[in-house]
mmCIF file of the N, C-alpha and C atoms, coordinates in Angstrom:
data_MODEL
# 
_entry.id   MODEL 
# 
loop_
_atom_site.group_PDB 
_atom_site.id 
_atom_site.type_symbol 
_atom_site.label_atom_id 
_atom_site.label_alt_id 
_atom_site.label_comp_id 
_atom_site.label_asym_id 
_atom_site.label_entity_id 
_atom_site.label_seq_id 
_atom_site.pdbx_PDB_ins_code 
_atom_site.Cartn_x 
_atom_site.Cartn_y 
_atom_site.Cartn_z 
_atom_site.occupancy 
_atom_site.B_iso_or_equiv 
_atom_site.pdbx_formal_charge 
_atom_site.auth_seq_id 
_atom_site.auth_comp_id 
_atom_site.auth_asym_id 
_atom_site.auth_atom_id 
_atom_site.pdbx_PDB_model_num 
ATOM 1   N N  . UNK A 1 1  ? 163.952 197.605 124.533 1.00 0.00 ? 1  UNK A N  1 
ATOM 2   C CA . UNK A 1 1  ? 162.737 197.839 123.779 1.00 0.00 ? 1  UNK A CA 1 
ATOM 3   C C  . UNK A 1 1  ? 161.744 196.705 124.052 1.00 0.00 ? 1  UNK A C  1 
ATOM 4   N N  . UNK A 1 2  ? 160.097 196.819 124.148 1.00 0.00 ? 2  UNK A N  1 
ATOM 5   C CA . UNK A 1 2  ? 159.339 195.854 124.901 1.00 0.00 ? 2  UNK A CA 1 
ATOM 6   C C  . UNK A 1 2  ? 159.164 195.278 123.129 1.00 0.00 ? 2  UNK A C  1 
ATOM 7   N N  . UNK A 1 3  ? 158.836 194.321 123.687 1.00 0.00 ? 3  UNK A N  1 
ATOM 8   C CA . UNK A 1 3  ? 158.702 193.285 122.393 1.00 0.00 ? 3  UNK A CA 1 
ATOM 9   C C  . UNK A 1 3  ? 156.764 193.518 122.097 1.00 0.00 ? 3  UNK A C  1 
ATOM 10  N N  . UNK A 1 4  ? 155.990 193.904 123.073 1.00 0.00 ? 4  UNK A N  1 
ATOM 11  C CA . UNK A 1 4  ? 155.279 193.986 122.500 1.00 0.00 ? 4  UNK A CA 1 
ATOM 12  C C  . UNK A 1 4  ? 154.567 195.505 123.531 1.00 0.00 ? 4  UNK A C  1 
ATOM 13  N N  . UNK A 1 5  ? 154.023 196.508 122.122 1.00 0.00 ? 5  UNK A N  1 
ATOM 14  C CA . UNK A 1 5  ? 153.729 197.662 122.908 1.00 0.00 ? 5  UNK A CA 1 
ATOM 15  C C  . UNK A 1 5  ? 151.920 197.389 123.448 1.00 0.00 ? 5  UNK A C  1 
ATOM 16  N N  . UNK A 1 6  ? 152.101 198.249 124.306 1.00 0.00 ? 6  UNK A N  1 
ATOM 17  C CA . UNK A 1 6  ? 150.459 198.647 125.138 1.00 0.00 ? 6  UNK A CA 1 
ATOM 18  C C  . UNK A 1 6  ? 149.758 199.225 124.466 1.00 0.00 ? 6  UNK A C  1 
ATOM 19  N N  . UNK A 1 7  ? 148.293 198.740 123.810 1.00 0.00 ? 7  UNK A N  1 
ATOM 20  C CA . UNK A 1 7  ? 147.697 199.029 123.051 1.00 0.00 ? 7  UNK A CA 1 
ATOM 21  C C  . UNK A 1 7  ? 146.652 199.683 124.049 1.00 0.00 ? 7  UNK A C  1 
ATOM 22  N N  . UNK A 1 8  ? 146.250 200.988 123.853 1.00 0.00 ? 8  UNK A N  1 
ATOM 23  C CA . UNK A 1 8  ? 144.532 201.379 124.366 1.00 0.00 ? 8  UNK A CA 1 
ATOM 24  C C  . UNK A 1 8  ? 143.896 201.588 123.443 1.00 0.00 ? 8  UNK A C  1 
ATOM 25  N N  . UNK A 1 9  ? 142.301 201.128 124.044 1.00 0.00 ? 9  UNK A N  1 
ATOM 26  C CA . UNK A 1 9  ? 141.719 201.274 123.150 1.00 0.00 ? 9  UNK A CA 1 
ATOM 27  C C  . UNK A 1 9  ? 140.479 202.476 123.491 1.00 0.00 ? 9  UNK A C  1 
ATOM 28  N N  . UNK A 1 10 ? 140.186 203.454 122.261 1.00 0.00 ? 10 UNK A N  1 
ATOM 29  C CA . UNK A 1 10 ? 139.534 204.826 122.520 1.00 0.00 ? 10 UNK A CA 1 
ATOM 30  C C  . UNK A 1 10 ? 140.241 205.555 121.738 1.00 0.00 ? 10 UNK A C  1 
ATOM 31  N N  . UNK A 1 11 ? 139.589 206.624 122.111 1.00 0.00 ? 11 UNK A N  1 
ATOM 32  C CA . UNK A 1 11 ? 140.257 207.982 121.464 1.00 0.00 ? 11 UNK A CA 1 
ATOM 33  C C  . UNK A 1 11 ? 139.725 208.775 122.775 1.00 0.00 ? 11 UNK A C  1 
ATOM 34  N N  . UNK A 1 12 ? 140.926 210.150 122.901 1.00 0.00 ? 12 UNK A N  1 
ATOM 35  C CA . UNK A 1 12 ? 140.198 211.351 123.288 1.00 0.00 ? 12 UNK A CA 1 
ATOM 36  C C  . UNK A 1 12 ? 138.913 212.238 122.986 1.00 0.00 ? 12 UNK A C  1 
ATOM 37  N N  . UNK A 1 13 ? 138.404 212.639 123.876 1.00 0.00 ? 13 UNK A N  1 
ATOM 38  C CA . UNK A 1 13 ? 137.213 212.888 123.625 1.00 0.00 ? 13 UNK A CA 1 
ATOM 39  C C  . UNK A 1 13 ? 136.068 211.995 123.604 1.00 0.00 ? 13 UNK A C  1 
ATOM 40  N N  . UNK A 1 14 ? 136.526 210.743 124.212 1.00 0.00 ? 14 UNK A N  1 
ATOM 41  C CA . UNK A 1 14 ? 135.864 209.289 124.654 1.00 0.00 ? 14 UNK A CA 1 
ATOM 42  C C  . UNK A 1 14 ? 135.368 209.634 126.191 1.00 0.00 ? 14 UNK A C  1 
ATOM 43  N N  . UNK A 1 15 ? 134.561 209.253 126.400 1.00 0.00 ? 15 UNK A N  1 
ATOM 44  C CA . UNK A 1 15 ? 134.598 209.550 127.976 1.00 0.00 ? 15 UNK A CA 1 
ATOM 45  C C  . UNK A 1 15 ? 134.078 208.431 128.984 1.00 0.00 ? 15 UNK A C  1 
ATOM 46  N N  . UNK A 1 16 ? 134.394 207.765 129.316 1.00 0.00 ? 16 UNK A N  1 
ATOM 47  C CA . UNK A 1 16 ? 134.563 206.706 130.178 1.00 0.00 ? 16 UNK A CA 1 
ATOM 48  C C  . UNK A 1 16 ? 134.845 206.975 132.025 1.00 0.00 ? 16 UNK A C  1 
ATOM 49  N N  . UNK A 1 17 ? 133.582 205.863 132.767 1.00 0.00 ? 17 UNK A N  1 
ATOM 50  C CA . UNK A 1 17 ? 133.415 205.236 133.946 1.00 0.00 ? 17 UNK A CA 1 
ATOM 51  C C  . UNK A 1 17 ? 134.697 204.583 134.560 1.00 0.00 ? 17 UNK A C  1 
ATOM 52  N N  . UNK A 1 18 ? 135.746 205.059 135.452 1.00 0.00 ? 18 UNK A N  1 
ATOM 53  C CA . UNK A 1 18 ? 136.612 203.486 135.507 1.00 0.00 ? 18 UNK A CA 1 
ATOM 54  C C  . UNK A 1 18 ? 135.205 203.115 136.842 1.00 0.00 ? 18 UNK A C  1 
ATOM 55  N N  . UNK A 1 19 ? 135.524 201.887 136.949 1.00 0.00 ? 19 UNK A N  1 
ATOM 56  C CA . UNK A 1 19 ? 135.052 201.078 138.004 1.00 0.00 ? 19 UNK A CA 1 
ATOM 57  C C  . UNK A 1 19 ? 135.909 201.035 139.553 1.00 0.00 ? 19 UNK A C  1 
ATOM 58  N N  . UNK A 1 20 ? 136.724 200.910 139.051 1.00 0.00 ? 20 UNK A N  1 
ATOM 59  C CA . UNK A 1 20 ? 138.150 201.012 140.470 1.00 0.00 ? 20 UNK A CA 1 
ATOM 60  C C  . UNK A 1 20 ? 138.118 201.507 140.816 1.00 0.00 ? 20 UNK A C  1 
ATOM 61  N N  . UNK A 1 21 ? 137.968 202.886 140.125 1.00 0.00 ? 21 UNK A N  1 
ATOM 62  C CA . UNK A 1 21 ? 138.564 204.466 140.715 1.00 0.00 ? 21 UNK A CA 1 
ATOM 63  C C  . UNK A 1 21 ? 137.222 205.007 141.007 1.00 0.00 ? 21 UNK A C  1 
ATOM 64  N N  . UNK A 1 22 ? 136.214 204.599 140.722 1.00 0.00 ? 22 UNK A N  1 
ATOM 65  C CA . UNK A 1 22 ? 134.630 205.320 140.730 1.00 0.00 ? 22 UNK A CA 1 
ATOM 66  C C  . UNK A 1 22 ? 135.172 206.831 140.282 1.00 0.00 ? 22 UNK A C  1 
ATOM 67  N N  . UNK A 1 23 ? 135.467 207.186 139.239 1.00 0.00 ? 23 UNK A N  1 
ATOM 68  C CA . UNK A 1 23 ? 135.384 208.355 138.556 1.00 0.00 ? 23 UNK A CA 1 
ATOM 69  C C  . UNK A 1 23 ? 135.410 208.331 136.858 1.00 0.00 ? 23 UNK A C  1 
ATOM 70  N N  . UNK A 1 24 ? 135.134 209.561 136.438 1.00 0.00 ? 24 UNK A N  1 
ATOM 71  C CA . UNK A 1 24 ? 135.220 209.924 135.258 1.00 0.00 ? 24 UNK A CA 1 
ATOM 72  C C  . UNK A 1 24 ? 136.970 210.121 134.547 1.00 0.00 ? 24 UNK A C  1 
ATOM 73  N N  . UNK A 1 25 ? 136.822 209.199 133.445 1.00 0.00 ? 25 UNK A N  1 
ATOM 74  C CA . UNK A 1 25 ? 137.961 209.498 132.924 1.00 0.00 ? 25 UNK A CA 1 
ATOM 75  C C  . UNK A 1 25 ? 137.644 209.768 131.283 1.00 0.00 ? 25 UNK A C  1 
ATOM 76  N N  . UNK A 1 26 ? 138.535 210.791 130.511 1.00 0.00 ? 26 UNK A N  1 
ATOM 77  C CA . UNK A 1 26 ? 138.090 210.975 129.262 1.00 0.00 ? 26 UNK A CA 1 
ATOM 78  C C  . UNK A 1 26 ? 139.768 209.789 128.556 1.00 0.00 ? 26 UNK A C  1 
ATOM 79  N N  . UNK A 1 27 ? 139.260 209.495 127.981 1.00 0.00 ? 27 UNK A N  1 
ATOM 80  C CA . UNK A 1 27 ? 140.147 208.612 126.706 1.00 0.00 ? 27 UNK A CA 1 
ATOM 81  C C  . UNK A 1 27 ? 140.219 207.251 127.486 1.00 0.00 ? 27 UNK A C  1 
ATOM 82  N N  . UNK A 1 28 ? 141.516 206.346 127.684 1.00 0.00 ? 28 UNK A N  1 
ATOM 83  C CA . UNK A 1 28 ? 141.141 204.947 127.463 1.00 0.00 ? 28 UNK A CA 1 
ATOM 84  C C  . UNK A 1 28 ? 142.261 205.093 128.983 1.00 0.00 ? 28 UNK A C  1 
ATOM 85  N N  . UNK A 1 29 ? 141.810 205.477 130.173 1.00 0.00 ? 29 UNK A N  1 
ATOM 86  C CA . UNK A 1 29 ? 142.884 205.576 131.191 1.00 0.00 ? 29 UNK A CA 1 
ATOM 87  C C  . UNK A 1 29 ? 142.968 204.301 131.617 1.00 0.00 ? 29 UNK A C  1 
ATOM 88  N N  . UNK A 1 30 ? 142.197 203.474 132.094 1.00 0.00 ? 30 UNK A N  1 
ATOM 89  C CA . UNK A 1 30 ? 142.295 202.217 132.805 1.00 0.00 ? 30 UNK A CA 1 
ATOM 90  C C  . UNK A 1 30 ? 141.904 201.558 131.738 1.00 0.00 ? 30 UNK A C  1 
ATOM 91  N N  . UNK A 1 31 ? 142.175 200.283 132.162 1.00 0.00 ? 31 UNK A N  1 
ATOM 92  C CA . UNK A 1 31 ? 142.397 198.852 131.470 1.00 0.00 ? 31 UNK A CA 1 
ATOM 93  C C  . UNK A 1 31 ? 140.563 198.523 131.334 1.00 0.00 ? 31 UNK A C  1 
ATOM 94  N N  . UNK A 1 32 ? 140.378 197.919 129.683 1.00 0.00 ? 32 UNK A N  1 
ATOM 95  C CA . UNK A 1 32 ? 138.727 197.859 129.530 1.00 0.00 ? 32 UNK A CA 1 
ATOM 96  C C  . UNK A 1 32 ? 137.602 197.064 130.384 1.00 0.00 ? 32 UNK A C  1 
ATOM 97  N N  . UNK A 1 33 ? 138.460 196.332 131.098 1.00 0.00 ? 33 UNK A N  1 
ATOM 98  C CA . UNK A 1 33 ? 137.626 195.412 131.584 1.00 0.00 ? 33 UNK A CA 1 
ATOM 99  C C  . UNK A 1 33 ? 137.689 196.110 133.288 1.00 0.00 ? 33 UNK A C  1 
ATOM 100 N N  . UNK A 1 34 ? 137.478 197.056 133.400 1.00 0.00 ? 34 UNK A N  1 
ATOM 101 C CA . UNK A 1 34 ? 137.035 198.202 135.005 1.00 0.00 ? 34 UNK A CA 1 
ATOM 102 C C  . UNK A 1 34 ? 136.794 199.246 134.585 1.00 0.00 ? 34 UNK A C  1 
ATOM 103 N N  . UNK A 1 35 ? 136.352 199.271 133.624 1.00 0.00 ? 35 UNK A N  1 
ATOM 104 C CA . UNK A 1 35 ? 135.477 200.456 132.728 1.00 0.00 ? 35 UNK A CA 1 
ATOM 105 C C  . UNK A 1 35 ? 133.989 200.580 131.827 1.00 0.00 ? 35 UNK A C  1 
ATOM 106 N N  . UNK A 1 36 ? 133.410 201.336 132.100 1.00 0.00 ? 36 UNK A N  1 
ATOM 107 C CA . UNK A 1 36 ? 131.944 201.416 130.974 1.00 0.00 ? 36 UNK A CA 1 
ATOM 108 C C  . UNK A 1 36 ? 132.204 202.746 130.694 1.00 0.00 ? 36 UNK A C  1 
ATOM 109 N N  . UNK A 1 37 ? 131.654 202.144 129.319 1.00 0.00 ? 37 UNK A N  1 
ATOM 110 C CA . UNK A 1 37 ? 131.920 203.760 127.946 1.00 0.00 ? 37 UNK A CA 1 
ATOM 111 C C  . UNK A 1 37 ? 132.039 202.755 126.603 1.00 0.00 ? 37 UNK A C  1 
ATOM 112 N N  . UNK A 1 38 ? 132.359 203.816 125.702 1.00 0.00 ? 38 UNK A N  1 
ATOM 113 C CA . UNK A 1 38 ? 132.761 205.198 125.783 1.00 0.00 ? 38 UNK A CA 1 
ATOM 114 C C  . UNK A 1 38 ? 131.507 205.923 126.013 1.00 0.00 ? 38 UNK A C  1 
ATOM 115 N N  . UNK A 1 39 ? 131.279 207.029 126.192 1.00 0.00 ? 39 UNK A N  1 
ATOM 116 C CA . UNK A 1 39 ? 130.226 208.059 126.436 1.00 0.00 ? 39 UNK A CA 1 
ATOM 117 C C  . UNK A 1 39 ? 130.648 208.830 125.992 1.00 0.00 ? 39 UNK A C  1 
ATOM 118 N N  . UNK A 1 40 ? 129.655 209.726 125.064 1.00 0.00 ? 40 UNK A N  1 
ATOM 119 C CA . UNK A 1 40 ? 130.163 211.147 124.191 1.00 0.00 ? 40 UNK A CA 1 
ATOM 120 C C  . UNK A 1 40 ? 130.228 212.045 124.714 1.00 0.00 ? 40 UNK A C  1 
ATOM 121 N N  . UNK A 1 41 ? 129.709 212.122 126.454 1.00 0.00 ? 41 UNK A N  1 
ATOM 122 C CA . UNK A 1 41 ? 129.676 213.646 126.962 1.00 0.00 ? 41 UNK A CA 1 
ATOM 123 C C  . UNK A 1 41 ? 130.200 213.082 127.962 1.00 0.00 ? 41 UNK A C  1 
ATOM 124 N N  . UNK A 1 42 ? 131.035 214.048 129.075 1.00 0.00 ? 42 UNK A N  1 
ATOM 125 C CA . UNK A 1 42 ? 131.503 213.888 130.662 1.00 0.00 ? 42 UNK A CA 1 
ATOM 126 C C  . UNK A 1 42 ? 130.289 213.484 131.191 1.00 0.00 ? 42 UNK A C  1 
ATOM 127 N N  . UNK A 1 43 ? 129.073 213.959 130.937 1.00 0.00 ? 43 UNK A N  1 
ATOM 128 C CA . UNK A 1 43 ? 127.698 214.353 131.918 1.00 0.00 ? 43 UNK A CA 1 
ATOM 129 C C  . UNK A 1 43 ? 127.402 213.051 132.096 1.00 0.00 ? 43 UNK A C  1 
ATOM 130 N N  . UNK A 1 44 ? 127.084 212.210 130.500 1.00 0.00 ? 44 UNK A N  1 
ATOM 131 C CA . UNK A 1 44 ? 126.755 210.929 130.577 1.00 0.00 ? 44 UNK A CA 1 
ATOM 132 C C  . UNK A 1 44 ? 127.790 209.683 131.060 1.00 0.00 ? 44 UNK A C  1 
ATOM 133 N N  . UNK A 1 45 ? 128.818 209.943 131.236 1.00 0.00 ? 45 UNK A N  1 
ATOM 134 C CA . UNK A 1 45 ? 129.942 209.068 131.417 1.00 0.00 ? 45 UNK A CA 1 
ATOM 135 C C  . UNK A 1 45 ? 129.598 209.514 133.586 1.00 0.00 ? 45 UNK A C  1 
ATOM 136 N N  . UNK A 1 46 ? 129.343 210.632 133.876 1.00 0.00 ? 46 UNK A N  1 
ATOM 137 C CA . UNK A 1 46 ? 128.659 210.683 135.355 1.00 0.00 ? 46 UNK A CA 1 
ATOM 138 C C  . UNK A 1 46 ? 128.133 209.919 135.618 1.00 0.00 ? 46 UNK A C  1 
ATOM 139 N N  . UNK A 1 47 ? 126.832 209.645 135.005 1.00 0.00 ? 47 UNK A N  1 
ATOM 140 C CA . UNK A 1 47 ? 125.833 208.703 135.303 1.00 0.00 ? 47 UNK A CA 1 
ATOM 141 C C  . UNK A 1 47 ? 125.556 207.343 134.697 1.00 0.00 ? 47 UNK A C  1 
ATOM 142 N N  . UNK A 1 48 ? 126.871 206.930 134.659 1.00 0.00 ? 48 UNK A N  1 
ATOM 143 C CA . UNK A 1 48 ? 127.030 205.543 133.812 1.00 0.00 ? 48 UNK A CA 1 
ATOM 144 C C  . UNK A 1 48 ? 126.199 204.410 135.086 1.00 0.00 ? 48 UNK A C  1 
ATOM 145 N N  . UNK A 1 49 ? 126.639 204.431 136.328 1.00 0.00 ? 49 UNK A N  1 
ATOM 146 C CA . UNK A 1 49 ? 125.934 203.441 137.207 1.00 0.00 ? 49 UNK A CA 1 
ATOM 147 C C  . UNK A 1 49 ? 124.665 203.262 137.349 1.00 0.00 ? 49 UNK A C  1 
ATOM 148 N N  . UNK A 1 50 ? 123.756 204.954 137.266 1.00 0.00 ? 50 UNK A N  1 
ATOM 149 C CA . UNK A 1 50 ? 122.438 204.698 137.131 1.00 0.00 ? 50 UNK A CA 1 
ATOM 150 C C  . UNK A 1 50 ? 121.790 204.229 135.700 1.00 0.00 ? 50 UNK A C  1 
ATOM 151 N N  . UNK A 1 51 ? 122.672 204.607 134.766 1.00 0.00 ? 51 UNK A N  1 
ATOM 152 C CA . UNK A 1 51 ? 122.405 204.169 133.572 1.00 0.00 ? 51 UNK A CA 1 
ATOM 153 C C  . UNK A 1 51 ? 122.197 202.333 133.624 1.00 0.00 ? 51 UNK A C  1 
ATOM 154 N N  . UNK A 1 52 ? 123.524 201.577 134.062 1.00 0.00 ? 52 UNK A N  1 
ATOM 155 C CA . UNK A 1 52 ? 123.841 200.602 134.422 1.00 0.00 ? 52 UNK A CA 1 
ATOM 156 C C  . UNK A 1 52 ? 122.363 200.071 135.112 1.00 0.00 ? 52 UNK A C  1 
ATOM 157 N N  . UNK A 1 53 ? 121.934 200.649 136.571 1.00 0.00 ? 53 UNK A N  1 
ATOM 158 C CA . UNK A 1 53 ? 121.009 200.250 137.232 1.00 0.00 ? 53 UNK A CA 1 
ATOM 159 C C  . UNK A 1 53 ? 119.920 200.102 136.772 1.00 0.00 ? 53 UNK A C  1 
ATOM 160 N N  . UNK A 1 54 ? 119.427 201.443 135.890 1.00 0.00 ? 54 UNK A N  1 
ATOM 161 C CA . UNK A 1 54 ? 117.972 201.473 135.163 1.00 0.00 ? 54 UNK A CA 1 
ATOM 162 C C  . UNK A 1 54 ? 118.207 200.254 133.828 1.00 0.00 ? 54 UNK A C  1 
ATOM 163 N N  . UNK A 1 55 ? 119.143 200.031 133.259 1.00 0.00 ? 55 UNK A N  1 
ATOM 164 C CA . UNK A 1 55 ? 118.923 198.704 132.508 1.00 0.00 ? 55 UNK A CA 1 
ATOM 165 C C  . UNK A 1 55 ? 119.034 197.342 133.046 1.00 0.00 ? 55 UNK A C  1 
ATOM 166 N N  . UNK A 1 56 ? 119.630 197.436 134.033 1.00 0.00 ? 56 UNK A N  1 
ATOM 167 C CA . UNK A 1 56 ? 119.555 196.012 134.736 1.00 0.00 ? 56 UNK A CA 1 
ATOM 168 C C  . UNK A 1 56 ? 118.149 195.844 135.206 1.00 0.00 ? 56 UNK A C  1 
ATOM 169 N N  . UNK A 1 57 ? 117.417 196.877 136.099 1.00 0.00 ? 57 UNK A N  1 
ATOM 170 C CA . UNK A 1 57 ? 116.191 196.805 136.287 1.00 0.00 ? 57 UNK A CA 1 
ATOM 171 C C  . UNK A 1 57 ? 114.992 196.383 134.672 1.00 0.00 ? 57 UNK A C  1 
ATOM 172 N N  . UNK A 1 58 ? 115.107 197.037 133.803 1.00 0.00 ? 58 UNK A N  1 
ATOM 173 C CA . UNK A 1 58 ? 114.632 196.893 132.853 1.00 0.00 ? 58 UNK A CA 1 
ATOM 174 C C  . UNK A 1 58 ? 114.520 195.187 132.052 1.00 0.00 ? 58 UNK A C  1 
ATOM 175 N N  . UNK A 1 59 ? 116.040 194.740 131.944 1.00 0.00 ? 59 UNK A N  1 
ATOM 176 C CA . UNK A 1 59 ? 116.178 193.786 131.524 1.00 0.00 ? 59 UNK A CA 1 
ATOM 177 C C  . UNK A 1 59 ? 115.508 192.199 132.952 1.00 0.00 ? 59 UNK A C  1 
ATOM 178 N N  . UNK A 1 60 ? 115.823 192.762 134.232 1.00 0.00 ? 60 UNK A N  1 
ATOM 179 C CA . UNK A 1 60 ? 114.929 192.015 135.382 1.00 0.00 ? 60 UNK A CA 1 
ATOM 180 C C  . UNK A 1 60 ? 113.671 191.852 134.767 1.00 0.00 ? 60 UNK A C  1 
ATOM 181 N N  . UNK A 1 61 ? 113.136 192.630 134.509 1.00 0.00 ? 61 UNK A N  1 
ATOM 182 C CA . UNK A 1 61 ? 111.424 192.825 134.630 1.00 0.00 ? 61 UNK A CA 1 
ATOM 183 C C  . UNK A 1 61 ? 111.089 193.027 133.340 1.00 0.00 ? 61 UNK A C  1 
ATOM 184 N N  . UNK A 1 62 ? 111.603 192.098 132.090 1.00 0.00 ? 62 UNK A N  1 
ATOM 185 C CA . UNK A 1 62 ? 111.720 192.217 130.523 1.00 0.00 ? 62 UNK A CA 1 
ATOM 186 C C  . UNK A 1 62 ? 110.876 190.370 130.792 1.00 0.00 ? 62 UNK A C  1 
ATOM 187 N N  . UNK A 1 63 ? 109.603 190.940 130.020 1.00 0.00 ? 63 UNK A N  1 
ATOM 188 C CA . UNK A 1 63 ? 108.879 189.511 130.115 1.00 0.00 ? 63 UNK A CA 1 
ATOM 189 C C  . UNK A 1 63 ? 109.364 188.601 129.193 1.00 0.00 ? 63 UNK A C  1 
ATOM 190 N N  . UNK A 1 64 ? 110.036 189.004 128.075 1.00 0.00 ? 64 UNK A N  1 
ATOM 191 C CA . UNK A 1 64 ? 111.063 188.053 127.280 1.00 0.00 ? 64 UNK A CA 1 
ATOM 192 C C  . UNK A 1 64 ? 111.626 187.198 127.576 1.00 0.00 ? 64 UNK A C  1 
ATOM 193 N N  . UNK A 1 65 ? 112.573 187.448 128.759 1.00 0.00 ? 65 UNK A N  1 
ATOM 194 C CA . UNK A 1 65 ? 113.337 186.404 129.146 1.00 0.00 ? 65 UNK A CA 1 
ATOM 195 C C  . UNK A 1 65 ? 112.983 185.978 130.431 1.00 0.00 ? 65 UNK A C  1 
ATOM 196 N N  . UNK A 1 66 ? 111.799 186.091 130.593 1.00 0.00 ? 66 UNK A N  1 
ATOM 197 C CA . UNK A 1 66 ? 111.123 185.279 131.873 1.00 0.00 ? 66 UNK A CA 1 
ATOM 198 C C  . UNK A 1 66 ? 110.316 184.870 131.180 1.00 0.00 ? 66 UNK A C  1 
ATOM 199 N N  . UNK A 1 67 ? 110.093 184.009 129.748 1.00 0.00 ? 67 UNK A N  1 
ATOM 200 C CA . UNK A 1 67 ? 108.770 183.255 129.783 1.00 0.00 ? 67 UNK A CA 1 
ATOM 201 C C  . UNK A 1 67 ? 109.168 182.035 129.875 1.00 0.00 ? 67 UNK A C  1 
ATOM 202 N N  . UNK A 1 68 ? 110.352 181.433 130.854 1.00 0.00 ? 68 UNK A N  1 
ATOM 203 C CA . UNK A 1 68 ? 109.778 179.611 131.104 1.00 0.00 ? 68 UNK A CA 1 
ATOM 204 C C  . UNK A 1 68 ? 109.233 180.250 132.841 1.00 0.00 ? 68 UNK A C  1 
ATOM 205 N N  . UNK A 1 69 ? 108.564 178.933 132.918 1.00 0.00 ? 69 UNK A N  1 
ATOM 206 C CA . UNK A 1 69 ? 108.048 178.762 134.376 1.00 0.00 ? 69 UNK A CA 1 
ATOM 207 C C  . UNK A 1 69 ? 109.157 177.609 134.970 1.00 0.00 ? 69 UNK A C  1 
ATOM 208 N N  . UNK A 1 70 ? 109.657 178.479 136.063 1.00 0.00 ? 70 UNK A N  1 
ATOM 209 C CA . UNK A 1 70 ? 110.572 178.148 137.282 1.00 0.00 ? 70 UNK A CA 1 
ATOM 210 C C  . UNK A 1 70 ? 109.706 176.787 138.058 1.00 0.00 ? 70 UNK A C  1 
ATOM 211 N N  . UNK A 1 71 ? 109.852 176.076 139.051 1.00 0.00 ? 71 UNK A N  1 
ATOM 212 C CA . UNK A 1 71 ? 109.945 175.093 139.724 1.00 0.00 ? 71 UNK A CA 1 
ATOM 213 C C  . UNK A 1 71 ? 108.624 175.533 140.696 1.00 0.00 ? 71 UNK A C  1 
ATOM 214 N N  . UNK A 1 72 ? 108.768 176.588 141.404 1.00 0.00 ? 72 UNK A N  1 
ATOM 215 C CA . UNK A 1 72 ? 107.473 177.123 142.002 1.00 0.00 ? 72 UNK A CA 1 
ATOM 216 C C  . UNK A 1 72 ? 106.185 177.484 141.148 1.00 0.00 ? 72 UNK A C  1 
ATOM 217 N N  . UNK A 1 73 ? 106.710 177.956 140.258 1.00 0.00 ? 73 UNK A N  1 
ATOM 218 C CA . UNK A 1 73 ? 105.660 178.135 138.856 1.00 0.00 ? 73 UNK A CA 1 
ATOM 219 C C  . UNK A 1 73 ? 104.681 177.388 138.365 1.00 0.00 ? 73 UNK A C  1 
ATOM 220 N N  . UNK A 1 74 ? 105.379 175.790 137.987 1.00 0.00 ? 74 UNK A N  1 
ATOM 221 C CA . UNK A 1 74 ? 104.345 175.020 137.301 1.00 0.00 ? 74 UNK A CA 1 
ATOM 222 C C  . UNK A 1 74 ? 103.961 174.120 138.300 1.00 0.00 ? 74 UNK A C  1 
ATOM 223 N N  . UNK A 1 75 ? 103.650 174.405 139.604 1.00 0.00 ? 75 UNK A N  1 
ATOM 224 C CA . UNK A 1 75 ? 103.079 173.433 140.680 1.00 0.00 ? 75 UNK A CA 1 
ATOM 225 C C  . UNK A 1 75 ? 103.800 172.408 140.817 1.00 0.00 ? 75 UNK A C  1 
ATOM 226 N N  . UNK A 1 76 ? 105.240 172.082 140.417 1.00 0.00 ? 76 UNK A N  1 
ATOM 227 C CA . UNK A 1 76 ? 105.927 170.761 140.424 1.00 0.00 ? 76 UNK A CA 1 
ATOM 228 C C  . UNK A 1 76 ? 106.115 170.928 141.604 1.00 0.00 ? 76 UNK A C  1 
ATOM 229 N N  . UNK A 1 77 ? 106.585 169.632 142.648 1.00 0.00 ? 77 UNK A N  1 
ATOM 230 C CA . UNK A 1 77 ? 106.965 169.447 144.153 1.00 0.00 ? 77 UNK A CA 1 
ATOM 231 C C  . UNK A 1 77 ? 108.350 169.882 143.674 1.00 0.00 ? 77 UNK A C  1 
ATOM 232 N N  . UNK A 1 78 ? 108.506 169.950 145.169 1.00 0.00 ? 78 UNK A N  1 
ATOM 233 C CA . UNK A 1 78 ? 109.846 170.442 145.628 1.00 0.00 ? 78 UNK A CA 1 
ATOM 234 C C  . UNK A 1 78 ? 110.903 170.385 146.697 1.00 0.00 ? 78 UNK A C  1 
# 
């Protein structure tokens, strides 16, 4: 008997990205950390990478966290 059991985490009807496998999996198949989700539909758990892409782009070009001025910015030498 294992002294300590394998916990997943999810439920069915979860629908989850693995990363490894580049496919759709519904409930908690792979280990959390090679996965994005959960997603409530298969459709959206499809398009988890562009999802992924369009917020990375978003958060790039988010004037929030670009307001210090970089090294080229404030005319300092270099």
């Amino acid at each position: 008997m294992a002294l300590f059991k394998k916990r997943t985490v999810g439920k069915p009807g979860e629908w989850f990205y693995c990363l490894e496998h580049k496919k759709v999996e519904e409930g908690p198949d792979c280990p959390a950390k090679d996965r994005f989700g959960p997603y409530p539909s298969r459709q959206e758990a499809q398009h988890a990478m562009e999802t992924a892409q369009e917020r990375n782009l978003e958060w790039d070009t988010d004037p929030k966290w670009h307001d210090r001025k970089g090294p080229d910015e404030d005319g300092a030498a270099g």
